[in-house]
Backbone as XML, in Angstrom:
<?xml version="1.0"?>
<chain id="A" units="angstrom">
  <residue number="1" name="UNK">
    <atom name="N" x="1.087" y="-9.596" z="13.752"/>
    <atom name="CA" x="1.061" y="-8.737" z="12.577"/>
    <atom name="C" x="0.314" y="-9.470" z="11.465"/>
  </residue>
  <residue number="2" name="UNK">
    <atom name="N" x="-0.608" y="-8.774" z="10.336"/>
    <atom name="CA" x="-1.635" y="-9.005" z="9.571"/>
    <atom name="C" x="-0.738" y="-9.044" z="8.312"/>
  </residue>
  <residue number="3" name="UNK">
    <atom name="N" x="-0.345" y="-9.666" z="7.108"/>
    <atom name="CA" x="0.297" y="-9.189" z="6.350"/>
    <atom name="C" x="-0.985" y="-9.104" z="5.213"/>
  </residue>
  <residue number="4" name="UNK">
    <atom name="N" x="-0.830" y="-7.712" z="4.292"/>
    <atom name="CA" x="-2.237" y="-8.194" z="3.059"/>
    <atom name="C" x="-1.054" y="-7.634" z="1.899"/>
  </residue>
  <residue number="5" name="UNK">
    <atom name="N" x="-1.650" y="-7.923" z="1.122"/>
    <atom name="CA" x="-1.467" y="-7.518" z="-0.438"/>
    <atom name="C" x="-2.241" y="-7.904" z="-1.141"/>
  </residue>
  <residue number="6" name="UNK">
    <atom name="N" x="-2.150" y="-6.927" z="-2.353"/>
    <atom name="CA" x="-3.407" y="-6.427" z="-3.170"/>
    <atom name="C" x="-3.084" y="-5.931" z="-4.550"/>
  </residue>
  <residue number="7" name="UNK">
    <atom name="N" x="-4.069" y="-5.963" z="-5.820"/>
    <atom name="CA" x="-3.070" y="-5.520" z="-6.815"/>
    <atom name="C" x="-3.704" y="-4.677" z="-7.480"/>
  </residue>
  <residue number="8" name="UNK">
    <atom name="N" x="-3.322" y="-3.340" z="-8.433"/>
    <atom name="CA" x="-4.778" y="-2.367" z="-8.494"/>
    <atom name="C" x="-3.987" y="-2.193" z="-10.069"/>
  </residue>
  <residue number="9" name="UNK">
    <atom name="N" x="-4.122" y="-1.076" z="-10.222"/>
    <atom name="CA" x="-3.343" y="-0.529" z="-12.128"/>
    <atom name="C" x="-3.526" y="0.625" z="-12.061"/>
  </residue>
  <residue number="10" name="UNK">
    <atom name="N" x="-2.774" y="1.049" z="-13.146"/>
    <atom name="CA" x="-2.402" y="2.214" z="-13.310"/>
    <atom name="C" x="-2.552" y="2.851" z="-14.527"/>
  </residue>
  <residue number="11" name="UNK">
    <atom name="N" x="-3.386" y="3.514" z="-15.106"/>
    <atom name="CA" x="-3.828" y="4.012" z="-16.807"/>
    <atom name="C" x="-2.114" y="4.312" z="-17.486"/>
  </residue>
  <residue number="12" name="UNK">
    <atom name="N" x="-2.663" y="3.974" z="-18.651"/>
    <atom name="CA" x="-1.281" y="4.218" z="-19.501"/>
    <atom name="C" x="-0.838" y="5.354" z="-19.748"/>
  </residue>
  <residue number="13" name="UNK">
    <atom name="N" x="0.492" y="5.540" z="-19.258"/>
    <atom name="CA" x="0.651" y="7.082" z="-19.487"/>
    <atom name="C" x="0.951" y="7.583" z="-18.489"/>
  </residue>
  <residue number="14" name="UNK">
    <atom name="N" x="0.267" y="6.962" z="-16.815"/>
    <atom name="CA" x="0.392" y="7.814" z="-15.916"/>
    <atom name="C" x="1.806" y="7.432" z="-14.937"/>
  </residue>
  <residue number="15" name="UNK">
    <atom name="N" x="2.240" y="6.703" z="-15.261"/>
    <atom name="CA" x="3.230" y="5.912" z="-14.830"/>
    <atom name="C" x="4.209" y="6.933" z="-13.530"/>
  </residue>
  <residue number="16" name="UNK">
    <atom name="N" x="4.439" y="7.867" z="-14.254"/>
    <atom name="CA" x="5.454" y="8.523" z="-13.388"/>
    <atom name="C" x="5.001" y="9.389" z="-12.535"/>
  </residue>
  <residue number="17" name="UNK">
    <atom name="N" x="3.699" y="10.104" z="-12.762"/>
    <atom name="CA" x="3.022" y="10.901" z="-12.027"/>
    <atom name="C" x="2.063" y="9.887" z="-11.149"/>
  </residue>
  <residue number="18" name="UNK">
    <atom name="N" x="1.807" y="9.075" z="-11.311"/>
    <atom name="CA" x="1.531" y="7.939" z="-10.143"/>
    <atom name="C" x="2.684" y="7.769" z="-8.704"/>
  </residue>
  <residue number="19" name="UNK">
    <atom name="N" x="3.983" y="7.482" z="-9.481"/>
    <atom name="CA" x="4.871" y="7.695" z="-8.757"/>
    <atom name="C" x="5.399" y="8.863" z="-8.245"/>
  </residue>
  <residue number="20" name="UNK">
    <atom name="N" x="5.480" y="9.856" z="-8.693"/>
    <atom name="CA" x="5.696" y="11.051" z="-8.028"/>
    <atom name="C" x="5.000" y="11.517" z="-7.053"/>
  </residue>
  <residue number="21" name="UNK">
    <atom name="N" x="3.523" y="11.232" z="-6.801"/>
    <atom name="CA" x="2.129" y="11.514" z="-5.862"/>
    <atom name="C" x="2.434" y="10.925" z="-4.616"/>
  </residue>
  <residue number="22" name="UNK">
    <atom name="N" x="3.239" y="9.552" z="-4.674"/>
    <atom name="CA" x="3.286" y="8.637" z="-3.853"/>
    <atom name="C" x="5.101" y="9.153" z="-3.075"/>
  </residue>
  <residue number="23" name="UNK">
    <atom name="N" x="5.896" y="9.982" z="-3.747"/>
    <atom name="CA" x="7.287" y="10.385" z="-3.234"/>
    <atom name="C" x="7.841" y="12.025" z="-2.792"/>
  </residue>
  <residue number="24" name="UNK">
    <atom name="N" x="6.951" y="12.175" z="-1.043"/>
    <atom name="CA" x="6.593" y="11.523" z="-0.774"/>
    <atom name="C" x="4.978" y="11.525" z="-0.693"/>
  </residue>
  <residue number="25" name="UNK">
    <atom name="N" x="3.768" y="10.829" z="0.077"/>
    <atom name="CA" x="2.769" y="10.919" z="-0.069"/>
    <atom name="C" x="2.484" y="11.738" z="1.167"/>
  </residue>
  <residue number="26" name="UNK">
    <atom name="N" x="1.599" y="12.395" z="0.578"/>
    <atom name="CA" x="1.225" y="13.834" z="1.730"/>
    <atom name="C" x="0.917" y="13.307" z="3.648"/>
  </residue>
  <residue number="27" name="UNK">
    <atom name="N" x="1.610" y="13.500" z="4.285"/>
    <atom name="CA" x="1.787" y="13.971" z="5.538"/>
    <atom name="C" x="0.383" y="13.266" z="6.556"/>
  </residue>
  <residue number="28" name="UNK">
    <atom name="N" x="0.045" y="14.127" z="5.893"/>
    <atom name="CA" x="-1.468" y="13.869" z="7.069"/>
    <atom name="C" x="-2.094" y="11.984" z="6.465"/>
  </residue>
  <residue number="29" name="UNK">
    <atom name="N" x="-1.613" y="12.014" z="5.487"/>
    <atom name="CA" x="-2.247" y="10.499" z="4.726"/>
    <atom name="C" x="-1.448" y="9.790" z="5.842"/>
  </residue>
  <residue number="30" name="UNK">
    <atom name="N" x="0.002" y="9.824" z="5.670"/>
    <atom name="CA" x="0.982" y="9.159" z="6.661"/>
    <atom name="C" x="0.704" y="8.456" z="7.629"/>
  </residue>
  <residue number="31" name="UNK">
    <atom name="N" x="0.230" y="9.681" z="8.409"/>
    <atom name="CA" x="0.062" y="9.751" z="9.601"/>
    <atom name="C" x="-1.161" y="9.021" z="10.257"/>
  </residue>
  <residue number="32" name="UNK">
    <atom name="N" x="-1.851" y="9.586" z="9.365"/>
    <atom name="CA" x="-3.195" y="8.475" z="9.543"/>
    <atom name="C" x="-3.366" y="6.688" z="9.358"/>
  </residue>
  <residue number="33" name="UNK">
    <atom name="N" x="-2.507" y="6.424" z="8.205"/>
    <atom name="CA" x="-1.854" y="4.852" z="7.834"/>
    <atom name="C" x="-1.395" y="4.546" z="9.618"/>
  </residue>
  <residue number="34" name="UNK">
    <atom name="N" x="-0.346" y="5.420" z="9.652"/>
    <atom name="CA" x="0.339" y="5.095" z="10.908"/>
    <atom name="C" x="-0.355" y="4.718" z="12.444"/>
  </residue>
  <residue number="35" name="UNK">
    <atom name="N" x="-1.166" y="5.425" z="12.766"/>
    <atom name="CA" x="-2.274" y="5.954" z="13.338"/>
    <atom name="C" x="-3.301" y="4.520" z="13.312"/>
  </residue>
  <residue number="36" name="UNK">
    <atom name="N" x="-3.466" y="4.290" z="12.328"/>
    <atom name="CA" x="-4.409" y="2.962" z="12.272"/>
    <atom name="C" x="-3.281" y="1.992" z="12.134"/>
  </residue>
  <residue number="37" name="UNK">
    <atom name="N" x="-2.667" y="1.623" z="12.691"/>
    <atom name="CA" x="-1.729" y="0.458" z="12.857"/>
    <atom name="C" x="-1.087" y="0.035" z="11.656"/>
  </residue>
  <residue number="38" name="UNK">
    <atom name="N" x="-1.004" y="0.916" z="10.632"/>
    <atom name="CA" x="-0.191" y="0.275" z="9.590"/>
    <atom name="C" x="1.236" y="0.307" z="9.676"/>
  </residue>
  <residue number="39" name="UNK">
    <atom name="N" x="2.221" y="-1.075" z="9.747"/>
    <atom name="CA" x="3.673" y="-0.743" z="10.150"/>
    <atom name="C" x="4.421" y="-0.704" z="9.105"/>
  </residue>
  <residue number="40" name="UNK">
    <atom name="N" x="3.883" y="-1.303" z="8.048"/>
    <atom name="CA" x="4.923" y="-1.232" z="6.644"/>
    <atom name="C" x="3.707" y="-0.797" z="5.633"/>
  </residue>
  <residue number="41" name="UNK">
    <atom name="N" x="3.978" y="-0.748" z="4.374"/>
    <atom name="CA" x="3.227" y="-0.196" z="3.300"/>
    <atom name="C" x="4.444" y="-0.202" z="2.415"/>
  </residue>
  <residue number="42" name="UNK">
    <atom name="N" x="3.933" y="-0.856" z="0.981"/>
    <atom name="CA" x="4.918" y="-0.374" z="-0.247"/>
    <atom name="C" x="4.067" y="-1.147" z="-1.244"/>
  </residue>
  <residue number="43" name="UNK">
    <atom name="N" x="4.204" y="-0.254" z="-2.458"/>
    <atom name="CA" x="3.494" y="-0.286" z="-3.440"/>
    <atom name="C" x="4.316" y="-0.147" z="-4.703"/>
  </residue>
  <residue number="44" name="UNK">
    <atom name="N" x="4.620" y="-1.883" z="-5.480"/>
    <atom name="CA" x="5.532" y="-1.978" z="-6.608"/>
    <atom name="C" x="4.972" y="-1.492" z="-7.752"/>
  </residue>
  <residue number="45" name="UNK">
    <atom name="N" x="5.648" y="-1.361" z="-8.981"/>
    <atom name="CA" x="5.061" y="-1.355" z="-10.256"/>
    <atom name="C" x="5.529" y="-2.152" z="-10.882"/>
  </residue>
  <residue number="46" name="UNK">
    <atom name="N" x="4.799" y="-2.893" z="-12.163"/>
    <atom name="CA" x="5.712" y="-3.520" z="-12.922"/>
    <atom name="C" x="5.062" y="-2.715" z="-14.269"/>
  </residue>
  <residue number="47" name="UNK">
    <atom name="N" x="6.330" y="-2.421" z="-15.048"/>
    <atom name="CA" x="6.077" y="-1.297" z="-16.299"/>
    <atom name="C" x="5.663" y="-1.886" z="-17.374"/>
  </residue>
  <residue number="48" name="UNK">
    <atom name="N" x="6.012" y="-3.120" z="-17.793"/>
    <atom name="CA" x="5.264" y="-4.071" z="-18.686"/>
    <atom name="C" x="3.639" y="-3.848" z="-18.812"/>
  </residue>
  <residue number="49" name="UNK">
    <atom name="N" x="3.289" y="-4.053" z="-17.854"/>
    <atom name="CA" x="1.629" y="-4.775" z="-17.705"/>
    <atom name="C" x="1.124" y="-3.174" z="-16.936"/>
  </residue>
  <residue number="50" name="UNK">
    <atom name="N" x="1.412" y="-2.488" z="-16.129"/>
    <atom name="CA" x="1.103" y="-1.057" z="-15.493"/>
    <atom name="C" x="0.492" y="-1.547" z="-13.742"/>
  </residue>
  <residue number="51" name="UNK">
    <atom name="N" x="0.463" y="-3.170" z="-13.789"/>
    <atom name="CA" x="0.298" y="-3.398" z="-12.740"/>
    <atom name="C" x="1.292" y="-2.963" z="-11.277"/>
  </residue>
  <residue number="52" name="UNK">
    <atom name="N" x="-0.126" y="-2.849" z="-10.344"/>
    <atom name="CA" x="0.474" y="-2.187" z="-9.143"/>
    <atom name="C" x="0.175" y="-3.690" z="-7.929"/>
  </residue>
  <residue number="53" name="UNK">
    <atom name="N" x="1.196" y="-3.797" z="-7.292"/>
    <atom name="CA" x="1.261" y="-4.873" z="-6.512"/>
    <atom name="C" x="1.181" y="-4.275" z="-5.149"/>
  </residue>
  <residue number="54" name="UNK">
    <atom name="N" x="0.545" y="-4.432" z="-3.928"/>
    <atom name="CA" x="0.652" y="-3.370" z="-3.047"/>
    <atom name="C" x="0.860" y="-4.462" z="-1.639"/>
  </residue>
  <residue number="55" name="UNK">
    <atom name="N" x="1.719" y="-4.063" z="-0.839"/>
    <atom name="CA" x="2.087" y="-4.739" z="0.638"/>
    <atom name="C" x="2.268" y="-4.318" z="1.548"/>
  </residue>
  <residue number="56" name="UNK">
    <atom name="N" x="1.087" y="-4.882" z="2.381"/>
    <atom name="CA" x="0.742" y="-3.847" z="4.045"/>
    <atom name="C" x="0.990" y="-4.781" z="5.272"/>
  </residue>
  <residue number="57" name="UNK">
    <atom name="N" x="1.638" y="-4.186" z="6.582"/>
    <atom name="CA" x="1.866" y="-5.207" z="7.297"/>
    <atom name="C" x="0.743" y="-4.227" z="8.417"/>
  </residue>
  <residue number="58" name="UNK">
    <atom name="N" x="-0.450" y="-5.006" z="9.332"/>
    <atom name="CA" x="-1.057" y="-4.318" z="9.985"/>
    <atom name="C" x="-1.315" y="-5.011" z="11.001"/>
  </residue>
  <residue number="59" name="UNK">
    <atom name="N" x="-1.664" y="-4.220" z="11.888"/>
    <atom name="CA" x="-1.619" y="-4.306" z="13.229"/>
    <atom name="C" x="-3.229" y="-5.365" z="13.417"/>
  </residue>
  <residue number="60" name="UNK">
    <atom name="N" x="-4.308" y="-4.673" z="12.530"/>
    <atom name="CA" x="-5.669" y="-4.710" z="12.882"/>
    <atom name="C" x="-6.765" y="-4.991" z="11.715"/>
  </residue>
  <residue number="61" name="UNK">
    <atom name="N" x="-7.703" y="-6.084" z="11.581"/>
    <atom name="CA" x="-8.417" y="-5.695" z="10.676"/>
    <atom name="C" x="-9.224" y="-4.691" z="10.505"/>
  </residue>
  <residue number="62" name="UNK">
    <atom name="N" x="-10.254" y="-5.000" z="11.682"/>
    <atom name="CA" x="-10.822" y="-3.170" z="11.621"/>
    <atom name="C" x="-10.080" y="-2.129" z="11.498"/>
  </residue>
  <residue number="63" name="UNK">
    <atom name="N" x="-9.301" y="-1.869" z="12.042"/>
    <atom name="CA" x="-8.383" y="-0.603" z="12.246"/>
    <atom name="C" x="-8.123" y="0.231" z="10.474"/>
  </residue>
  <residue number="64" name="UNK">
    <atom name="N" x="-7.429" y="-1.292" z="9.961"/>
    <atom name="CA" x="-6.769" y="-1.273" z="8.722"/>
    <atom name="C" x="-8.631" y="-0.616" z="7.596"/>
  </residue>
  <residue number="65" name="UNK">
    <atom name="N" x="-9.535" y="-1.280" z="8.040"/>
    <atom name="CA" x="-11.051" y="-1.047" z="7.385"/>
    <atom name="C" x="-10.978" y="0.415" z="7.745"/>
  </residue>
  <residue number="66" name="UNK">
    <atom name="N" x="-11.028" y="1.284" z="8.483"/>
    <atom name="CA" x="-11.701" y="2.347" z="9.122"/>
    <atom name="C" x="-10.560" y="3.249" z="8.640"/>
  </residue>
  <residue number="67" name="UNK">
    <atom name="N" x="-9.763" y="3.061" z="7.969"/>
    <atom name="CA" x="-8.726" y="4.364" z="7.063"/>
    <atom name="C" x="-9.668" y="4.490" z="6.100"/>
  </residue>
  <residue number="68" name="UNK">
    <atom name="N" x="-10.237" y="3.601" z="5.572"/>
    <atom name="CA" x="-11.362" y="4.167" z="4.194"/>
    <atom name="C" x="-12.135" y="4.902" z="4.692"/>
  </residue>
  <residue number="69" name="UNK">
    <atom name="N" x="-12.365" y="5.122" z="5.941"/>
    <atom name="CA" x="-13.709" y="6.456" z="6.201"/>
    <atom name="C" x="-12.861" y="8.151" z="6.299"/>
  </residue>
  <residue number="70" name="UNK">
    <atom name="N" x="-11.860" y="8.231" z="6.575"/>
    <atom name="CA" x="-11.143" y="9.025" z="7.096"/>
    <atom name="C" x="-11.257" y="10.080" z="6.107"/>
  </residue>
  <residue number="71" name="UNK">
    <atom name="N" x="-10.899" y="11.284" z="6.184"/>
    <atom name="CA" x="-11.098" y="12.372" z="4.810"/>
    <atom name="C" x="-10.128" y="12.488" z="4.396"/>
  </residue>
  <residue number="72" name="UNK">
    <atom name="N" x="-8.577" y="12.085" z="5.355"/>
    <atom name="CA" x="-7.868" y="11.817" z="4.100"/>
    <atom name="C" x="-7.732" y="11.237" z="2.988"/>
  </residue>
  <residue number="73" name="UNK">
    <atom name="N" x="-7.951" y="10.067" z="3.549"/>
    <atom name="CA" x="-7.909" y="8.907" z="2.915"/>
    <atom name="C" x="-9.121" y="8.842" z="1.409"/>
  </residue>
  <residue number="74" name="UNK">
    <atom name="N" x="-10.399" y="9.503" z="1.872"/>
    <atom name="CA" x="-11.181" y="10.271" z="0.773"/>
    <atom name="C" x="-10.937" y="11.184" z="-0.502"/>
  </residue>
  <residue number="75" name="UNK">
    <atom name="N" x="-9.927" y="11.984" z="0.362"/>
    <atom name="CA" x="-9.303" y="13.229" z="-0.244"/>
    <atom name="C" x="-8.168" y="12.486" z="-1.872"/>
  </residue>
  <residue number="76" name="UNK">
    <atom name="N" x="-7.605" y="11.530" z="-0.901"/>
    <atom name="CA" x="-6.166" y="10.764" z="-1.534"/>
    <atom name="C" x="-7.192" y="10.083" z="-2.306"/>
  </residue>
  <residue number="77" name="UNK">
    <atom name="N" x="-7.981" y="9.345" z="-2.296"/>
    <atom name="CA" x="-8.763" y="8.621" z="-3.748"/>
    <atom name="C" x="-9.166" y="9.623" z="-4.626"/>
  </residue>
  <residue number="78" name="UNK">
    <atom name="N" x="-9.798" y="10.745" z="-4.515"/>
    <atom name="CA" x="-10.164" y="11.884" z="-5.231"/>
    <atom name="C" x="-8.918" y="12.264" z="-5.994"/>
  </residue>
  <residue number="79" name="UNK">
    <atom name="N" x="-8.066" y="12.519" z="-5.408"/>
    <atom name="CA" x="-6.885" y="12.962" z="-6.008"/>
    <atom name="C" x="-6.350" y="11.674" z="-6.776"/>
  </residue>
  <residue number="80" name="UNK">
    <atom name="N" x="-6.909" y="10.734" z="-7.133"/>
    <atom name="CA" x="-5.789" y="9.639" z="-7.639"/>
    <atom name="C" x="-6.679" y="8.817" z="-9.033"/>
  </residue>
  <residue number="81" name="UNK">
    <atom name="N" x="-7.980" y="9.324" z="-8.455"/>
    <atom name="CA" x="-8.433" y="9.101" z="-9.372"/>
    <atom name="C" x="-8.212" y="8.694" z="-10.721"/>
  </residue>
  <residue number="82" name="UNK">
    <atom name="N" x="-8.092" y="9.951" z="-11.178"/>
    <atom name="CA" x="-7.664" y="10.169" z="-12.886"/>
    <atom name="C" x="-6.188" y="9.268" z="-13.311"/>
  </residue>
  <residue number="83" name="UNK">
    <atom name="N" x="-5.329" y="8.700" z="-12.289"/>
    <atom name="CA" x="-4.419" y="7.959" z="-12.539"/>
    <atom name="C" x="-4.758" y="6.386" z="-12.727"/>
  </residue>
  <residue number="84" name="UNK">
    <atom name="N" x="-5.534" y="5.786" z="-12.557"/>
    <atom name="CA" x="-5.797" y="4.285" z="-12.299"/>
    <atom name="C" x="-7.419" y="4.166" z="-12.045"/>
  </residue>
  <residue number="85" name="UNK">
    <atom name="N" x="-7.947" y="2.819" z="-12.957"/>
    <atom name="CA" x="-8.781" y="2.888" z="-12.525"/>
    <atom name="C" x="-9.942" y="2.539" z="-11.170"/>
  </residue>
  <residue number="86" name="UNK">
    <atom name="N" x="-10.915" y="3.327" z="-11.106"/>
    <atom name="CA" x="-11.540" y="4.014" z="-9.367"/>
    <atom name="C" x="-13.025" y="3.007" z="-9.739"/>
  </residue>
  <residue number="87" name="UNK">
    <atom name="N" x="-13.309" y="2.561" z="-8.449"/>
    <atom name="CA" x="-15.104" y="2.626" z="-8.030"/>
    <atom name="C" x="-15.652" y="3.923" z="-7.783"/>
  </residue>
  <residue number="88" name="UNK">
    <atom name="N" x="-17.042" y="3.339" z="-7.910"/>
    <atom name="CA" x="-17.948" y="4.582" z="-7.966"/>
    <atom name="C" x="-17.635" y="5.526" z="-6.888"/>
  </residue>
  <residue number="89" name="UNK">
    <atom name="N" x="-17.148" y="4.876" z="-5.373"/>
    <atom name="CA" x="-16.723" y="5.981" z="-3.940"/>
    <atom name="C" x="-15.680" y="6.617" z="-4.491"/>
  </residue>
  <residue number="90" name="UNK">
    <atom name="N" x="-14.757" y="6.520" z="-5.837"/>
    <atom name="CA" x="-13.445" y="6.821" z="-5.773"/>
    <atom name="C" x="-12.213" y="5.653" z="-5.323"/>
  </residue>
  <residue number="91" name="UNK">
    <atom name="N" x="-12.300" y="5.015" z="-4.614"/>
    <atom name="CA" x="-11.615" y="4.193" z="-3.979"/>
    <atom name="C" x="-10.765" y="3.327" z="-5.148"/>
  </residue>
  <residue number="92" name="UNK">
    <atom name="N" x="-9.680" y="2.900" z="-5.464"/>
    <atom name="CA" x="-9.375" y="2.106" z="-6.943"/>
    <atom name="C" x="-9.353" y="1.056" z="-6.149"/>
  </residue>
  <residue number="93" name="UNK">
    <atom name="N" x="-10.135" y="0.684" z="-7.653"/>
    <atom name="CA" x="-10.143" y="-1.473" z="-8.249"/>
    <atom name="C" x="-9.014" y="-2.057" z="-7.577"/>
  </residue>
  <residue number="94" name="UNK">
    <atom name="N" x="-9.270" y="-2.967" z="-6.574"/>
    <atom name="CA" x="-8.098" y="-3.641" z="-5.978"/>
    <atom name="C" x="-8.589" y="-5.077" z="-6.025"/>
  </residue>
  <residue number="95" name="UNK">
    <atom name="N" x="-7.947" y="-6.102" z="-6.097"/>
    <atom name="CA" x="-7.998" y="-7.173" z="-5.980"/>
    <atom name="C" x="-6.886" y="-7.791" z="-4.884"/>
  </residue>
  <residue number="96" name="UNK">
    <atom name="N" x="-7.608" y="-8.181" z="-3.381"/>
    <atom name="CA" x="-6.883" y="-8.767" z="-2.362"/>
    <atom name="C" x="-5.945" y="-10.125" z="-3.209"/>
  </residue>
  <residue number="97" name="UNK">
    <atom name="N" x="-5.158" y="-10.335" z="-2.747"/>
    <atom name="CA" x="-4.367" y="-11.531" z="-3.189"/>
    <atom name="C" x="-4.314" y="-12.423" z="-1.924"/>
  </residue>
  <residue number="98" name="UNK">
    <atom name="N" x="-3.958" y="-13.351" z="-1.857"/>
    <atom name="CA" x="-4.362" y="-15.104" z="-0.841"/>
    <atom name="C" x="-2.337" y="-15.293" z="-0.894"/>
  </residue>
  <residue number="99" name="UNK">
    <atom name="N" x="-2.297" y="-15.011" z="0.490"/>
    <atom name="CA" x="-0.462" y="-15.341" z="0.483"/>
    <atom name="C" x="-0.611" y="-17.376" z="0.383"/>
  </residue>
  <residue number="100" name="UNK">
    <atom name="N" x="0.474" y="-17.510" z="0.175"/>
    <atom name="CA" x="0.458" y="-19.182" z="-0.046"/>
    <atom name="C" x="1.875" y="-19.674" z="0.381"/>
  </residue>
  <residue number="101" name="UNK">
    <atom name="N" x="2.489" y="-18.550" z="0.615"/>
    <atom name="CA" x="4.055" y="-18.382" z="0.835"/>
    <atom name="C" x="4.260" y="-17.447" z="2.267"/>
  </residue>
  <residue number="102" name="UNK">
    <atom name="N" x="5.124" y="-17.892" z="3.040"/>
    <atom name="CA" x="6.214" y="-17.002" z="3.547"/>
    <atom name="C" x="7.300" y="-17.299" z="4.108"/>
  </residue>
  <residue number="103" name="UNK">
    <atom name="N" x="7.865" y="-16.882" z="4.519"/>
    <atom name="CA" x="9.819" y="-17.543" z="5.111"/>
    <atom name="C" x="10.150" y="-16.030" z="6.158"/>
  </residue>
  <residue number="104" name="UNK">
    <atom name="N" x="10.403" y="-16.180" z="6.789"/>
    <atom name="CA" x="10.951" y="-14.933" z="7.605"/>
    <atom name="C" x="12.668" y="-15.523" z="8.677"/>
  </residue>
  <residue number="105" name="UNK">
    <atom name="N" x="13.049" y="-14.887" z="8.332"/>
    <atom name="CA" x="14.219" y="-15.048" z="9.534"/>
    <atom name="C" x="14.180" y="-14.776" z="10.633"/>
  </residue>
  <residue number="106" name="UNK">
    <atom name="N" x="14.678" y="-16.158" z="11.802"/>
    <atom name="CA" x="13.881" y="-15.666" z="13.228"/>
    <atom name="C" x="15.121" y="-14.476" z="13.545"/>
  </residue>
  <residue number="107" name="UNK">
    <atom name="N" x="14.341" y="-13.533" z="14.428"/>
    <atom name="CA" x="15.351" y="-12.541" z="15.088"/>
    <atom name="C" x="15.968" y="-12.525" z="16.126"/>
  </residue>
  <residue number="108" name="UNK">
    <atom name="N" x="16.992" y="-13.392" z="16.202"/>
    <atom name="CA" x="17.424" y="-13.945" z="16.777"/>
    <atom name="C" x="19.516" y="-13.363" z="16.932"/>
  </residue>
  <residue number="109" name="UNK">
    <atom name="N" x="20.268" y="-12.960" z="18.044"/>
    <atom name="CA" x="21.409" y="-12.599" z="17.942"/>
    <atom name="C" x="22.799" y="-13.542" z="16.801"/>
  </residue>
  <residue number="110" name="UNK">
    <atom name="N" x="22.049" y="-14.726" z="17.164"/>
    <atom name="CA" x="23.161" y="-15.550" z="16.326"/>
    <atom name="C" x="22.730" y="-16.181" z="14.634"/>
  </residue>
  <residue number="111" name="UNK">
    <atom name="N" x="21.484" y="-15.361" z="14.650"/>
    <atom name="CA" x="21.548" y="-15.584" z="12.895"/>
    <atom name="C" x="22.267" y="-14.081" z="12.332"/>
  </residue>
  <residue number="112" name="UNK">
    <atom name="N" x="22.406" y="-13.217" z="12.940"/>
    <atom name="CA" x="22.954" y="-12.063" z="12.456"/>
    <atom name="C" x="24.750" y="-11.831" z="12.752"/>
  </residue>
  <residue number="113" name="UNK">
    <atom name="N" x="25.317" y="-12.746" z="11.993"/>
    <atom name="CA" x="26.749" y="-12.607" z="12.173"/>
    <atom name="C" x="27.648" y="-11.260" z="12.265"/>
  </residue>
  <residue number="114" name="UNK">
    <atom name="N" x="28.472" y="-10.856" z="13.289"/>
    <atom name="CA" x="29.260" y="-9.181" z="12.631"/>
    <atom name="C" x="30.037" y="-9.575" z="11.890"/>
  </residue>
  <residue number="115" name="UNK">
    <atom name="N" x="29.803" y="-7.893" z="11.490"/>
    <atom name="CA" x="30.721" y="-8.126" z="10.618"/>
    <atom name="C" x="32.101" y="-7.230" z="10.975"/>
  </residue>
  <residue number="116" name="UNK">
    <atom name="N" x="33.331" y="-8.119" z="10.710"/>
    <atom name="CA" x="34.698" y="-6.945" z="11.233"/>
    <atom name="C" x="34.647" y="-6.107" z="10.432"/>
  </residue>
</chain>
């Protein structure tokens, strides 16, 4: 598994209708994420700054590349536009981030204690 994150923004003002677009996000977008090997996806806010922090766990690099051609995925920048700011394709300003960190718990029967 590929882990990325990325961090984009959000115009002032749009805060909640950013979030509302995204709860939930239309169907066919889904499906297509899914479809190209994406297994997790979540996208924080922090309300201070309007920054958007975004975290994808993927299967594929290409795979994960080739959702930007898709017409959903076209459609969903068009539509999002006017919330945050976009490049000239539509696509919004993202800046990849460089992990430097991680810790995971192995999955394993005896790190997961029952509970009575």
């Amino acid at each position: 598994m590929i882990r990325k994150s990325f961090r984009m923004s959000v115009h002032a003002g749009h805060e909640a209708e950013y979030a509302r677009r995204h709860n939930p996000i239309w169907h066919d977008l889904e499906e297509t994420l899914i479809a190209h090997g994406v297994r997790t996806y979540s996208i924080f806010l922090d309300p201070e700054t309007r920054d958007l922090f975004a975290y994808a766990e993927i299967e594929d690099e290409a795979r994960w590349e080739a959702i930007a051609q898709t017409e959903v995925c076209r459609r969903w920048w068009r539509s999002m536009r006017e919330l945050m700011p976009a490049n000239p394709d539509d696509s919004p300003v993202a800046r990849e981030l460089r992990e430097v960190f991680h810790i995971e718990a192995p999955d394993r029967p005896e790190h997961h204690p029952q509970i009575p």
